[in-house]
Backbone of each chain as ProteinMPNN parsed JSONL, in Angstrom:
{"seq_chain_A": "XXXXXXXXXXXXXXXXXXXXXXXXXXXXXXXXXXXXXXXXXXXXXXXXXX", "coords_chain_A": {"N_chain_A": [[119.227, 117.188, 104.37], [121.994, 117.824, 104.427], [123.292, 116.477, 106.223], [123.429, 114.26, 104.9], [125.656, 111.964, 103.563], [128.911, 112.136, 102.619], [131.443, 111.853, 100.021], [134.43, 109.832, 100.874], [137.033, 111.802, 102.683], [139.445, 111.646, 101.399], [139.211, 110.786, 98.837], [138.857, 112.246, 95.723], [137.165, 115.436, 94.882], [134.559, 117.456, 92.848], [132.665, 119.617, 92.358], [129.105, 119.97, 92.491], [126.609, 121.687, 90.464], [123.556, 121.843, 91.53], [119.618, 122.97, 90.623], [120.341, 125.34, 92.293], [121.526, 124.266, 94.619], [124.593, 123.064, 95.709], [126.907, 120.051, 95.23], [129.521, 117.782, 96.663], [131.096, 115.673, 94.288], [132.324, 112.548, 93.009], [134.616, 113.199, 90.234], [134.036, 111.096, 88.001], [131.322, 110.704, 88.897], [130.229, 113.078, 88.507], [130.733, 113.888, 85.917], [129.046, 111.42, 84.534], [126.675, 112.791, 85.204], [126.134, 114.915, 83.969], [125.516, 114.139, 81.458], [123.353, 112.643, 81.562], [121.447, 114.133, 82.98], [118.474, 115.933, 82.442], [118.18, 118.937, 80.484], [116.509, 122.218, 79.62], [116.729, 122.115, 77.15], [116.484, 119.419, 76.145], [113.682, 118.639, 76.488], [110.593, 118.429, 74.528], [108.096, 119.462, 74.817], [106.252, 121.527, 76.598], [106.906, 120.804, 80.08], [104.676, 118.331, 81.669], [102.772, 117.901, 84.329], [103.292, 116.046, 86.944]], "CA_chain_A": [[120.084, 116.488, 103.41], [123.185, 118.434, 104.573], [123.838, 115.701, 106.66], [123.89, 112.951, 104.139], [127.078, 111.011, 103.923], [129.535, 112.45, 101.268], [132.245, 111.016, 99.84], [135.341, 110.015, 101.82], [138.331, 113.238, 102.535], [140.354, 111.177, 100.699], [138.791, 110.886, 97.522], [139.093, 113.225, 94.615], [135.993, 115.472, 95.003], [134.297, 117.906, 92.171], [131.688, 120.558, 92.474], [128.078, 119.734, 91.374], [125.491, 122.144, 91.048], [121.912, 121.644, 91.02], [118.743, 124.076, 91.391], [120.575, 126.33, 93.295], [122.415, 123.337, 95.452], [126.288, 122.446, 95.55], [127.25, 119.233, 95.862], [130.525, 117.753, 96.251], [130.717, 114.287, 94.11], [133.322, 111.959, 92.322], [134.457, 113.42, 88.736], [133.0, 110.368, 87.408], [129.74, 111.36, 88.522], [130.096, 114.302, 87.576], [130.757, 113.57, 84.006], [127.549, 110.965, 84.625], [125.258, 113.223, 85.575], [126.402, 116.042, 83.324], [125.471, 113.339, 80.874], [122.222, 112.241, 81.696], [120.52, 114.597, 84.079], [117.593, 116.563, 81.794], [118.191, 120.071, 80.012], [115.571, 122.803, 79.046], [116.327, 121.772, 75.634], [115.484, 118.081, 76.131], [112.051, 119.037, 76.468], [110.295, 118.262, 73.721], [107.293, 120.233, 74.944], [105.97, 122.072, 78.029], [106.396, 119.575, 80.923], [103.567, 117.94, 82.018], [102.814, 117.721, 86.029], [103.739, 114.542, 87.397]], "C_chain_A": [[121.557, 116.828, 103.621], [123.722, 117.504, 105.221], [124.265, 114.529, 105.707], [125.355, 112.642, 103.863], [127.913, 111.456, 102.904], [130.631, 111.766, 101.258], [133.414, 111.458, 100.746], [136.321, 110.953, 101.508], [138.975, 112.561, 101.54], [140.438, 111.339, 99.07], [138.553, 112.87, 96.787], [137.685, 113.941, 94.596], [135.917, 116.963, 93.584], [133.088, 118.612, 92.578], [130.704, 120.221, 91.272], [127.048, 120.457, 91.632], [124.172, 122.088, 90.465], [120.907, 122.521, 91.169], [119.187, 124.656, 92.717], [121.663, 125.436, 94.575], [123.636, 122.93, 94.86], [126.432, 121.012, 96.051], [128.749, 118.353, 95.518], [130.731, 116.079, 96.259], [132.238, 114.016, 93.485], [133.428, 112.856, 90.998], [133.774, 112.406, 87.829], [131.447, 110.69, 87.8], [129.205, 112.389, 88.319], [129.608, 114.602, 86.217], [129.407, 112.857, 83.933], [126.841, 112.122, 84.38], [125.298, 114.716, 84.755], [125.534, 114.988, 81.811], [124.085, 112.974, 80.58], [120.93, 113.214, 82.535], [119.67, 115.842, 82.709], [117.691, 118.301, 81.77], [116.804, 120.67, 79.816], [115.4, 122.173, 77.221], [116.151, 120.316, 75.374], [114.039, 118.156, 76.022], [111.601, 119.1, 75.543], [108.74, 119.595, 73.618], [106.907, 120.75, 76.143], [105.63, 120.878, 78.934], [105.121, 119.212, 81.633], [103.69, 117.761, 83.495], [103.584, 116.391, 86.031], [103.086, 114.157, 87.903]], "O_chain_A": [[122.376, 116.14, 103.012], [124.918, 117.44, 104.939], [125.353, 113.962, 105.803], [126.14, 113.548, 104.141], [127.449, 110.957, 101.879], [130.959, 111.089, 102.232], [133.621, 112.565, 101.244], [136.628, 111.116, 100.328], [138.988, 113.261, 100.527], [141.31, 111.801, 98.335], [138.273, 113.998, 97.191], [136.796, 113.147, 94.288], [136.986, 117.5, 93.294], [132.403, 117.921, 93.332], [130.872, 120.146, 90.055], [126.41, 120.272, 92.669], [123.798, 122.236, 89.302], [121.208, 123.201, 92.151], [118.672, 124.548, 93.829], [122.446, 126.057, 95.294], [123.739, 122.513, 93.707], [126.108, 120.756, 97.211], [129.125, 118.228, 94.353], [130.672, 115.314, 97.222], [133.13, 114.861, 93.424], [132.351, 113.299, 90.598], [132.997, 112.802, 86.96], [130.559, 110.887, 86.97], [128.042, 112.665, 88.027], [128.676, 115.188, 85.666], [128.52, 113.475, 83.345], [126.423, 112.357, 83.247], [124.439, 115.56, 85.01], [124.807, 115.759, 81.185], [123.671, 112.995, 79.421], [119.737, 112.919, 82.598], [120.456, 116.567, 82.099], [117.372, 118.958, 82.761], [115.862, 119.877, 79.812], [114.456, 121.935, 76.468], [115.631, 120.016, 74.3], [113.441, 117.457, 75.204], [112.054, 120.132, 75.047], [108.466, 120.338, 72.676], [107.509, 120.119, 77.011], [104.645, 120.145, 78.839], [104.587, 120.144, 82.233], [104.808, 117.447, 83.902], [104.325, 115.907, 85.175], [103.237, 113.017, 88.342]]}, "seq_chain_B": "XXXXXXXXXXXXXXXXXXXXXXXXXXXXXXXXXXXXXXXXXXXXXXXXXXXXXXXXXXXXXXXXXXXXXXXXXXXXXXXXXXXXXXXXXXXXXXXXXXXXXXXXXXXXXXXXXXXXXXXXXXXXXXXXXXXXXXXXXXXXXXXXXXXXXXXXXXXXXXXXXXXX", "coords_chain_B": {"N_chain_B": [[130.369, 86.423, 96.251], [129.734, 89.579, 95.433], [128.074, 92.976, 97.024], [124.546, 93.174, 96.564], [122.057, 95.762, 95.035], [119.038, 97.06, 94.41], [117.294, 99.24, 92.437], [114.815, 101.373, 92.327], [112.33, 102.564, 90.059], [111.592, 105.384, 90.886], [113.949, 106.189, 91.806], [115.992, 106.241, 89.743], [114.521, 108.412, 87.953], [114.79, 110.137, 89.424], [116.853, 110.936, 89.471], [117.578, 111.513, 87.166], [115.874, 113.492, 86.277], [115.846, 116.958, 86.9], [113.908, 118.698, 88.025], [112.493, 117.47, 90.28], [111.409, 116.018, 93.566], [113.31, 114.886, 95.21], [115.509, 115.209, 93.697], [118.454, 116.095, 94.381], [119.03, 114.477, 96.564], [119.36, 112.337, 95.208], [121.117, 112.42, 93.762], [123.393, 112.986, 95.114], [123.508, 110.296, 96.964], [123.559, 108.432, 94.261], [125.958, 109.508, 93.662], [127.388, 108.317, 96.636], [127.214, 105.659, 95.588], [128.305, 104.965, 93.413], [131.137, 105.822, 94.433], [131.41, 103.118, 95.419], [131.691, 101.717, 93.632], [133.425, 99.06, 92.515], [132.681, 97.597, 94.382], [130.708, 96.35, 94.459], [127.115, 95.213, 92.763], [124.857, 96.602, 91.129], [121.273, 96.352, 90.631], [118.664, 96.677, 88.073], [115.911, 96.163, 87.462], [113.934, 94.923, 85.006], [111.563, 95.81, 84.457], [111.699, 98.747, 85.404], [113.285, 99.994, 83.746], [111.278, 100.296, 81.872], [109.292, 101.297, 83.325], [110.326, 103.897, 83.907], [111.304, 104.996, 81.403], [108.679, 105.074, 80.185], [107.488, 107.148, 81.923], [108.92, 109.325, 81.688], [108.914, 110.022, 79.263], [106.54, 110.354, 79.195], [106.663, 113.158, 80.455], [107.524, 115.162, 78.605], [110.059, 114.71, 77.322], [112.843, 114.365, 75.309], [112.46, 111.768, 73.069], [114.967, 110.602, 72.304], [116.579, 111.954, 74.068], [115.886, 110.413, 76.288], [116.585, 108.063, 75.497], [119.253, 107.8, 75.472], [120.016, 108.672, 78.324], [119.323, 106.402, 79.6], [120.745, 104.591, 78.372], [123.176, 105.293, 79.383], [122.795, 104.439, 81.802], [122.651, 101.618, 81.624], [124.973, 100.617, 80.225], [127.014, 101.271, 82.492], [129.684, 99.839, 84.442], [128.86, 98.413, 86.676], [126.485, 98.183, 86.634], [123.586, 96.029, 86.876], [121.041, 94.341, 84.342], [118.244, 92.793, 84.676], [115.541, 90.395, 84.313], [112.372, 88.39, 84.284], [111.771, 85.552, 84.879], [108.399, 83.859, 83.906], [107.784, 82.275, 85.502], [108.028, 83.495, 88.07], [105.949, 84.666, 88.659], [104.153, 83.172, 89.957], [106.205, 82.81, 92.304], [105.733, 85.109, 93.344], [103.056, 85.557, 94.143], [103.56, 83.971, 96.826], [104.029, 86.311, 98.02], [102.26, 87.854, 98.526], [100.298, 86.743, 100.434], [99.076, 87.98, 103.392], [99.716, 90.541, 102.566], [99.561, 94.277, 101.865], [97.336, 94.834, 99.508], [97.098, 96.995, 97.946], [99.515, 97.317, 96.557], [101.581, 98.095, 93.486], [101.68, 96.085, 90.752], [104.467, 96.951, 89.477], [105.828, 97.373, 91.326], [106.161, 94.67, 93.015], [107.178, 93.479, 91.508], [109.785, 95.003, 91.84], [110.422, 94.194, 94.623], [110.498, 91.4, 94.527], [112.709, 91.447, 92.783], [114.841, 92.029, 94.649], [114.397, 90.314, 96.81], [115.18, 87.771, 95.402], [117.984, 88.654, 94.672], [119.014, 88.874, 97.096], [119.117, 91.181, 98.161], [120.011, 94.921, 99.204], [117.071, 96.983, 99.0], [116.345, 100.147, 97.08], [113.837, 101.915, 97.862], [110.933, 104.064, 97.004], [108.659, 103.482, 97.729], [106.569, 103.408, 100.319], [104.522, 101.802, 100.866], [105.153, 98.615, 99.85], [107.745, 99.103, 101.314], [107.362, 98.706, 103.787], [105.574, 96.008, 103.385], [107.535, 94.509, 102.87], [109.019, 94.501, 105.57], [107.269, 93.798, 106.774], [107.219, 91.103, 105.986], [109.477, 90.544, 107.075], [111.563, 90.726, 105.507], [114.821, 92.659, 105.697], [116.226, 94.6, 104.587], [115.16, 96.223, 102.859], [115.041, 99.462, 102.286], [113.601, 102.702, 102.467], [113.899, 105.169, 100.432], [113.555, 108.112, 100.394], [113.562, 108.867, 103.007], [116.442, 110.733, 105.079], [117.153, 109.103, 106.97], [117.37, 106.796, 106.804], [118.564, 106.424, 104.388], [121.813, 106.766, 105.243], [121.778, 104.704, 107.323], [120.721, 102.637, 104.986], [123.309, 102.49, 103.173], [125.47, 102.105, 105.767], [124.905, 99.741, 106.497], [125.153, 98.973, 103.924], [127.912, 98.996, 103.579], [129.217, 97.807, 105.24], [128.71, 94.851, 104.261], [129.981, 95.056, 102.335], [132.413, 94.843, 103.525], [132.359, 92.308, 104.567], [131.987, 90.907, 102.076], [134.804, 90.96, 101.0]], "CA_chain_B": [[129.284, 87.28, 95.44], [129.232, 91.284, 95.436], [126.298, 93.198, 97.016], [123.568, 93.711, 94.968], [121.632, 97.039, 95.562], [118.041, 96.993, 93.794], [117.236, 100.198, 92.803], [113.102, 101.223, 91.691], [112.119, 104.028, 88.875], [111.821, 106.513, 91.272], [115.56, 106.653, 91.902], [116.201, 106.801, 88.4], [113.771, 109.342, 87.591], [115.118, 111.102, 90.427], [118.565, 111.594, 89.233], [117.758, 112.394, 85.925], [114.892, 114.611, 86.208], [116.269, 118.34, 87.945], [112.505, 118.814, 88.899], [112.021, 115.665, 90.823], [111.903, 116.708, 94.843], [114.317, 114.325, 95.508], [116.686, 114.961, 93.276], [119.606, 116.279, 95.362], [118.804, 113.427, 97.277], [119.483, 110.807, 94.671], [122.475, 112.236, 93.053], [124.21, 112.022, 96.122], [123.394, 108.867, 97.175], [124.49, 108.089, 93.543], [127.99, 109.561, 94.144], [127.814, 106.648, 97.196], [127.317, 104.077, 94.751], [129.648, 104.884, 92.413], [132.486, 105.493, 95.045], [131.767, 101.811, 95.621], [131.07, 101.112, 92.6], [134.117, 98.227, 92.462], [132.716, 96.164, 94.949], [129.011, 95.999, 94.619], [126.638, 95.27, 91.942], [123.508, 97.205, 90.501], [120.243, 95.343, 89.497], [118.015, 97.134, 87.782], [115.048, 95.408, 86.788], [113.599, 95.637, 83.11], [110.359, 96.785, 84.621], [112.37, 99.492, 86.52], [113.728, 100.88, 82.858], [110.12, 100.66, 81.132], [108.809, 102.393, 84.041], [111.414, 105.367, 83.795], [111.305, 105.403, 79.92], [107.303, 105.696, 80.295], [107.334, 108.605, 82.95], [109.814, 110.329, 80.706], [108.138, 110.518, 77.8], [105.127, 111.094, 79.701], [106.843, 114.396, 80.944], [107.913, 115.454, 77.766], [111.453, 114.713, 77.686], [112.355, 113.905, 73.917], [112.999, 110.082, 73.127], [116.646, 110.605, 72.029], [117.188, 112.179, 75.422], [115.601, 109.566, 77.053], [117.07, 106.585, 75.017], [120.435, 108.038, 75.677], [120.627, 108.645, 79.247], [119.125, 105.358, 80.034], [121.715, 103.679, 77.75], [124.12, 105.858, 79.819], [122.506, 103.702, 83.05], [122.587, 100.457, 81.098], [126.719, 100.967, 80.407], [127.933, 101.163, 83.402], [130.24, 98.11, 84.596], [128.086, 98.153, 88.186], [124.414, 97.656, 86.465], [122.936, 94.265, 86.113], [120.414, 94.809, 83.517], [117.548, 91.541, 84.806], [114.171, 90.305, 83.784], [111.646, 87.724, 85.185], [110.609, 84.232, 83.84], [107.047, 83.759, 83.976], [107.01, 81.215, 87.375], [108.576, 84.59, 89.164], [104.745, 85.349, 88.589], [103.953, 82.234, 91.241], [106.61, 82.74, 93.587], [104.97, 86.825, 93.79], [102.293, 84.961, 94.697], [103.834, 83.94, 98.662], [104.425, 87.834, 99.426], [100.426, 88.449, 98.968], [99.877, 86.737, 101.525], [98.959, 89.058, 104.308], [100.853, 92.093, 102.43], [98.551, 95.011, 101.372], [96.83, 94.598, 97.999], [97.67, 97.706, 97.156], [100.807, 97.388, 96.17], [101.281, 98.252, 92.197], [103.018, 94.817, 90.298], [105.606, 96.877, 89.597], [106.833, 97.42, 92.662], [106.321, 93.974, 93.837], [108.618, 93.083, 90.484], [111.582, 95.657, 92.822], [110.09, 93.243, 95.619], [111.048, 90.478, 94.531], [113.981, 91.036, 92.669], [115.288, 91.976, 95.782], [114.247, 89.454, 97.625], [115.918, 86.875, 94.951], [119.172, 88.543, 94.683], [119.505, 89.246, 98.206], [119.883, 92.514, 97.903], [119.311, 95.978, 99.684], [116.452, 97.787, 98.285], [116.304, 101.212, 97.837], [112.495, 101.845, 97.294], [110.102, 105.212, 97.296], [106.953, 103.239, 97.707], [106.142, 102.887, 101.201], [103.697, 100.58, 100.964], [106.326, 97.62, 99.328], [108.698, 99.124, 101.94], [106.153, 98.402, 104.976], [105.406, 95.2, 102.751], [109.19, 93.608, 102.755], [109.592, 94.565, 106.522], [106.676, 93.055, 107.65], [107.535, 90.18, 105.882], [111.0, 90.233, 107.856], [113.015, 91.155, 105.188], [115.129, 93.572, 106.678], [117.562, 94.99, 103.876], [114.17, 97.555, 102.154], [115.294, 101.096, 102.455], [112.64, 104.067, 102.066], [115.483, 106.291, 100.246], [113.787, 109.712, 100.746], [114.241, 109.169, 104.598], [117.412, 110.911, 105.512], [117.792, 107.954, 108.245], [117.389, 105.279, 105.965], [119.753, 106.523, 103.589], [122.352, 106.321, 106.158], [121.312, 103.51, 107.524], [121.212, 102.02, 104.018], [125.26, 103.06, 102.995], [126.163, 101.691, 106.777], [124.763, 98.334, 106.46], [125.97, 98.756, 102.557], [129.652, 99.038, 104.191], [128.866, 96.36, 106.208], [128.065, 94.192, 103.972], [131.222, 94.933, 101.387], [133.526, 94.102, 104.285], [131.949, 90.838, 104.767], [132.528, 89.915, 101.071], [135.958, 91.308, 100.529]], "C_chain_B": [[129.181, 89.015, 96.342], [127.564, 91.237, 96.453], [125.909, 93.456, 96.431], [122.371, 94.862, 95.615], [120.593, 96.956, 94.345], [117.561, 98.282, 93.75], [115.401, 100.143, 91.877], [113.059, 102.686, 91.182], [112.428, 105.12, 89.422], [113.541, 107.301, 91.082], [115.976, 107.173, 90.377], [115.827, 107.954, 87.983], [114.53, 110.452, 87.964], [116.207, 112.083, 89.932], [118.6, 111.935, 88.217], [117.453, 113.454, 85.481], [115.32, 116.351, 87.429], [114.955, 118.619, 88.812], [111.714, 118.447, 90.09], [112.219, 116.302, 92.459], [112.848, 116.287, 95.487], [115.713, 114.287, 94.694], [118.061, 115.221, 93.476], [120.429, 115.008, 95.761], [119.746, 112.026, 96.576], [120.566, 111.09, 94.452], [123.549, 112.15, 94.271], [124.643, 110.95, 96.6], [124.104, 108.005, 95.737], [125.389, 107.985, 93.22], [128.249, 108.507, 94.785], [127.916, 105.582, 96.213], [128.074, 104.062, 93.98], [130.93, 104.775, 92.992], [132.645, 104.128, 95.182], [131.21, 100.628, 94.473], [132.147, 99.193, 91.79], [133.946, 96.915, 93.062], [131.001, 95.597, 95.264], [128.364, 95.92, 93.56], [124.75, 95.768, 92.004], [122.71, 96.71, 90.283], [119.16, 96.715, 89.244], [116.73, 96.162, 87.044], [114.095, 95.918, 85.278], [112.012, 96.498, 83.542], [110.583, 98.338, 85.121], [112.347, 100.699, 85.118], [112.84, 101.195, 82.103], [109.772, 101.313, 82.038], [109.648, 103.844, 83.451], [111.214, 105.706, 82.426], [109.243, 105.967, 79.846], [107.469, 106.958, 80.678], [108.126, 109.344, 82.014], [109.261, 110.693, 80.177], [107.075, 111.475, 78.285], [104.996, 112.858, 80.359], [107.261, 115.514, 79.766], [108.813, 115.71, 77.056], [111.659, 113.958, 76.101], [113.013, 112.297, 73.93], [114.543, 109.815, 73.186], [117.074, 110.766, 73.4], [116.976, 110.827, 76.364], [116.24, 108.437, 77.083], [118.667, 107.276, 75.328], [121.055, 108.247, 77.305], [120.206, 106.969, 80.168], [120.198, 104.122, 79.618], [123.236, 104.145, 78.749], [124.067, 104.267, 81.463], [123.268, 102.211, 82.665], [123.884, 100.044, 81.067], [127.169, 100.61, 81.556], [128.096, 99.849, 84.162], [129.581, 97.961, 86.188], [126.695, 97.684, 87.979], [124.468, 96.591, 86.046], [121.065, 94.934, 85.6], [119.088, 93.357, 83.902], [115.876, 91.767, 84.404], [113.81, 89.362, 84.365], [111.368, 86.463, 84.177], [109.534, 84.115, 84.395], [106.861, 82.834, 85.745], [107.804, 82.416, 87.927], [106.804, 84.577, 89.493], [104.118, 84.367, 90.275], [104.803, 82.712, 92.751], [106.085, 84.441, 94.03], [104.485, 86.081, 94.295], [102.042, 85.156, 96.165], [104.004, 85.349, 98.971], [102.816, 88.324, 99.239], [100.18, 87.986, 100.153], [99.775, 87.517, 102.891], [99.555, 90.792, 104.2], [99.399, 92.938, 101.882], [98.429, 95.158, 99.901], [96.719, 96.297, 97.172], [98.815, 98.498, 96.44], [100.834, 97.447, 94.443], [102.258, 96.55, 91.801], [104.142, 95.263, 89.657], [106.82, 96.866, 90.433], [106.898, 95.694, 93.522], [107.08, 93.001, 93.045], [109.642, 92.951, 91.277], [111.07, 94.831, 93.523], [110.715, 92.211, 95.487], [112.347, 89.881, 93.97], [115.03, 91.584, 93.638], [115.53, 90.726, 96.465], [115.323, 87.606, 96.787], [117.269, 86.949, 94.959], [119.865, 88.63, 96.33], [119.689, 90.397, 98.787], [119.308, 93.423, 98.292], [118.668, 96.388, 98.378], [116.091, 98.877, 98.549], [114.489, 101.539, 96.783], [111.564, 102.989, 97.614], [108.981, 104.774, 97.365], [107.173, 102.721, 99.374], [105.416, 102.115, 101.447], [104.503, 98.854, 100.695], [106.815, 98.059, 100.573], [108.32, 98.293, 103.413], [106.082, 96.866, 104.377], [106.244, 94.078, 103.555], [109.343, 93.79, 104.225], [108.631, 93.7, 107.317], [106.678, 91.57, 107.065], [109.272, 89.461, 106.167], [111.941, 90.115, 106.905], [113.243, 92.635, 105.229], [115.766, 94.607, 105.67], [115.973, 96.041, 102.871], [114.36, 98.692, 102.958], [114.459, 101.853, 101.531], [113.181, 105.033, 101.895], [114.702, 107.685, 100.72], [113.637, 109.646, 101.943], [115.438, 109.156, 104.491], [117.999, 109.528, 105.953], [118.334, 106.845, 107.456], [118.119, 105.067, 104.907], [121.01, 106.102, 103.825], [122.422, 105.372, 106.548], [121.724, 102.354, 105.747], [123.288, 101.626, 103.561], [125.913, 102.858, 104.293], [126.307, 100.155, 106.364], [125.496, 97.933, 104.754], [127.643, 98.299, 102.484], [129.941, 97.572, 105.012], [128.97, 94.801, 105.55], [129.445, 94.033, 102.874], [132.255, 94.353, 102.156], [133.2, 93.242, 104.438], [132.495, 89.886, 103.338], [133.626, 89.783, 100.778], [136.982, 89.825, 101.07]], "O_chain_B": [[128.722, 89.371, 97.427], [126.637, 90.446, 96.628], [126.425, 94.05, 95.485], [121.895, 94.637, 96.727], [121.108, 96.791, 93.239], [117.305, 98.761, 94.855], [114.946, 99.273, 91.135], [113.569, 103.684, 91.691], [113.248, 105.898, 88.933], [114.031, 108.305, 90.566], [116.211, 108.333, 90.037], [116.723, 108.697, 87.582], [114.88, 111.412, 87.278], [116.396, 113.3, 89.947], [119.514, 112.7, 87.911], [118.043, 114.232, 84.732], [114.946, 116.511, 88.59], [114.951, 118.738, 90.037], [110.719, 118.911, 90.646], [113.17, 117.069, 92.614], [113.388, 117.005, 96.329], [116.703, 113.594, 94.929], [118.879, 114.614, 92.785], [121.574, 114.598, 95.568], [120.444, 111.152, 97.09], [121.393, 110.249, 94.802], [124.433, 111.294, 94.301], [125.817, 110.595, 96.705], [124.961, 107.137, 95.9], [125.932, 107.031, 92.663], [128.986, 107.648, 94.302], [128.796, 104.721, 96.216], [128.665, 103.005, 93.759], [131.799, 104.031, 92.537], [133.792, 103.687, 95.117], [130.7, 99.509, 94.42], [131.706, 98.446, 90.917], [134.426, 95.808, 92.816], [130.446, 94.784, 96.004], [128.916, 96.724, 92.809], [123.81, 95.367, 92.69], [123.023, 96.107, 89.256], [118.933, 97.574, 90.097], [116.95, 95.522, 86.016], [113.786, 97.01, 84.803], [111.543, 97.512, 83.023], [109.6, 99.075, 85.202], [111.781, 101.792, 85.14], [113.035, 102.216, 81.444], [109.897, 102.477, 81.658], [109.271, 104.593, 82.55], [110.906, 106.886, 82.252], [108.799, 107.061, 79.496], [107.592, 107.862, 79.852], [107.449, 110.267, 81.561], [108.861, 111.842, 80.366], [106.78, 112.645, 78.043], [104.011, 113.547, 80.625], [107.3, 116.702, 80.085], [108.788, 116.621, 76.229], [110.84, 113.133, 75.695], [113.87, 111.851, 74.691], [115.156, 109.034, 73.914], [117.807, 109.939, 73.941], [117.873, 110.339, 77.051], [116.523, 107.791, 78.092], [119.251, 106.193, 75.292], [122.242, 108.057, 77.572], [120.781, 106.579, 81.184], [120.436, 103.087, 80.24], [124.216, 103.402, 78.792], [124.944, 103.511, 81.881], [124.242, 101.767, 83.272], [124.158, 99.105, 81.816], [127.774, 99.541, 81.635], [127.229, 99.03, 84.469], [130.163, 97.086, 86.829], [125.956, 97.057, 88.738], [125.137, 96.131, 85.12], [120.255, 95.627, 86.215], [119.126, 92.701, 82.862], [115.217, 92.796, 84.251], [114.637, 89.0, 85.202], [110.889, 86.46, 83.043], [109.589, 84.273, 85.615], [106.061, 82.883, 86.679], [108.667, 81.809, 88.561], [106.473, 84.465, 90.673], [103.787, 84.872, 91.348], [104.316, 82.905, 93.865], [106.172, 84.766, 95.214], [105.181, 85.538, 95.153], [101.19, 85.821, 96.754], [104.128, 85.655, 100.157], [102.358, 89.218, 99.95], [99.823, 88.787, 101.017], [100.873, 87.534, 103.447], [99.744, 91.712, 104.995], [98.368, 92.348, 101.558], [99.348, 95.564, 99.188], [96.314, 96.546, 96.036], [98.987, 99.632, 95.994], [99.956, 96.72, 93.978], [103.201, 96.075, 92.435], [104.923, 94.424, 89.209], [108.015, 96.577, 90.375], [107.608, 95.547, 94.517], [107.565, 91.97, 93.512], [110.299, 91.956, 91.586], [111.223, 93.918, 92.712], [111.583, 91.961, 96.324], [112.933, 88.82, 94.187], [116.194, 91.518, 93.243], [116.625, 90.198, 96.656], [115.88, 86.707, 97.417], [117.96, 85.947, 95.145], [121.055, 88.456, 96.592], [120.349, 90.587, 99.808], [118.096, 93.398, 98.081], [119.118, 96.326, 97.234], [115.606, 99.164, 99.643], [114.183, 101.415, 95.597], [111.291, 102.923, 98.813], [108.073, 105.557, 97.086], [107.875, 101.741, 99.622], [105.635, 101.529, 102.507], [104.256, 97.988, 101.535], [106.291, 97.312, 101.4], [109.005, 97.41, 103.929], [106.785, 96.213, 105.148], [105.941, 93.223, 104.386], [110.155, 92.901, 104.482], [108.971, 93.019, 108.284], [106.065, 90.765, 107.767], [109.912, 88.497, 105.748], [113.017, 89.564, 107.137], [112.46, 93.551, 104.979], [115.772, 95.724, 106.187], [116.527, 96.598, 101.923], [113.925, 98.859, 104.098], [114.462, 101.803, 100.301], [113.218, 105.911, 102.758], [115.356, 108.382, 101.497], [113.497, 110.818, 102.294], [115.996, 108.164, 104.022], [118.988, 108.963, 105.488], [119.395, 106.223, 107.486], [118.386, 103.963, 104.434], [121.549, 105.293, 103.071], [123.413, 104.797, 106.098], [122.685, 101.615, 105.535], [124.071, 100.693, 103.735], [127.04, 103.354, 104.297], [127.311, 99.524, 106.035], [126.148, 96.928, 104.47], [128.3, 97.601, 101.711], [130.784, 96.686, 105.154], [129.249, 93.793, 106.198], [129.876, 92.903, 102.643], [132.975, 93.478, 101.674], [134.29, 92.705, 104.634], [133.073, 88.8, 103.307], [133.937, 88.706, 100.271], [138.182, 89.773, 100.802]]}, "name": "protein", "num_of_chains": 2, "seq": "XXXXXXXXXXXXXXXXXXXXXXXXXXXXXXXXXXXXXXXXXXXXXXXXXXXXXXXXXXXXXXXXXXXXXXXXXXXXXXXXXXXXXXXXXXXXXXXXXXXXXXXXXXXXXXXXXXXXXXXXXXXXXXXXXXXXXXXXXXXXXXXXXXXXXXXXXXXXXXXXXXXXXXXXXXXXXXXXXXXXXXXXXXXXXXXXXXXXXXXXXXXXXXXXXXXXXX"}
């Protein structure tokens, strides 16, 4: 995945970290995904497998 | 007309859920779409957001959370929010022919609203993906391949300079 395509030098970039991974995204998706991406305390109850 | 980029539950899931094995994966790829988020448009299909709202729940993710980051999806000035009129059900129909019957009908929903808007699809079901290629449309991307990611966000580039 280290290869995958990140955003262009140019652009404004922000530090995002995930299970243990950095990744360096727009501040808007930042703010997104700060937003939407699932907390411990979302969890209503012990997650179920998938 | 914008490109239109068809995206299927998984992706969603992907990027919301920290758990998800792809989820690195997606939010990246989601950074791409947002950097170009000015000149391309989103479809999400309504089966796409009942899927995702199902699996949620089904993981134990509380409704509020759920109904809120999906409304977060729904918002943004890049998503087209679409649904099916009943003769979609017919024109499904022509991609049975010779495609493998075990394809789920939701995925052959992302199938075809692909195939109507024109639009790359980024799709975690290999079977649909295999599907759409052997029915020579070319623009179905199997996002958790590296390649095809790439690949996807080239021809995506490709495809914005053409409309601009």
């Amino acid at each position: 995945m280290e290869n995958d395509k990140e955003p262009k030098k140019e652009e404004k970039t922000v530090r995002y970290k995930t299970n243990g991974k950095e990744a360096k995204v727009l501040p808007e998706t930042k703010e997104f995904l700060e937003r939407v991406v699932i907390k411990p305390k979302d969890l209503e109850k012990e997650k179920k497998s998938k | 007309m914008k490109p239109c980029v068809v995206e299927d539950s998984n992706f969603i899931i992907s990027v919301i859920d920290p758990d998800e094995s792809f989820h690195f994966q997606a939010i990246l790829l989601l950074n791409e779409l947002i950097t170009r988020k000015n000149n391309i448009k989103i479809i999400i299909p309504s089966i796409v957001f009942f899927e995702s709202v199902i699996k949620l729940l089904q993981r134990g993710v509380s409704p509020k959370k759920v109904e809120n980051s999906l409304w977060d999806f729904l918002y943004r000035s890049e998503i087209l929010n679409v649904t099916f009129p009943e003769t979609a059900a017919f024109r499904i129909g022509k991609y049975l022919q010779g495609v493998n019957l075990e394809i789920k009908t939701s995925d052959l929903l992302v199938g075809h609203c692909g195939i109507e808007y024109e639009a790359q699809i980024l799709t975690s079901d290999k079977t649909l993906w295999r599907a759409l290629k052997k029915n020579n449309y070319q623009k179905a991307y199997y996002w958790h391949d590296r390649q095809q990611r790439n690949d996807f966000l080239k021809e995506l580039d490709e495809l914005i300079r053409r409309s601009i």
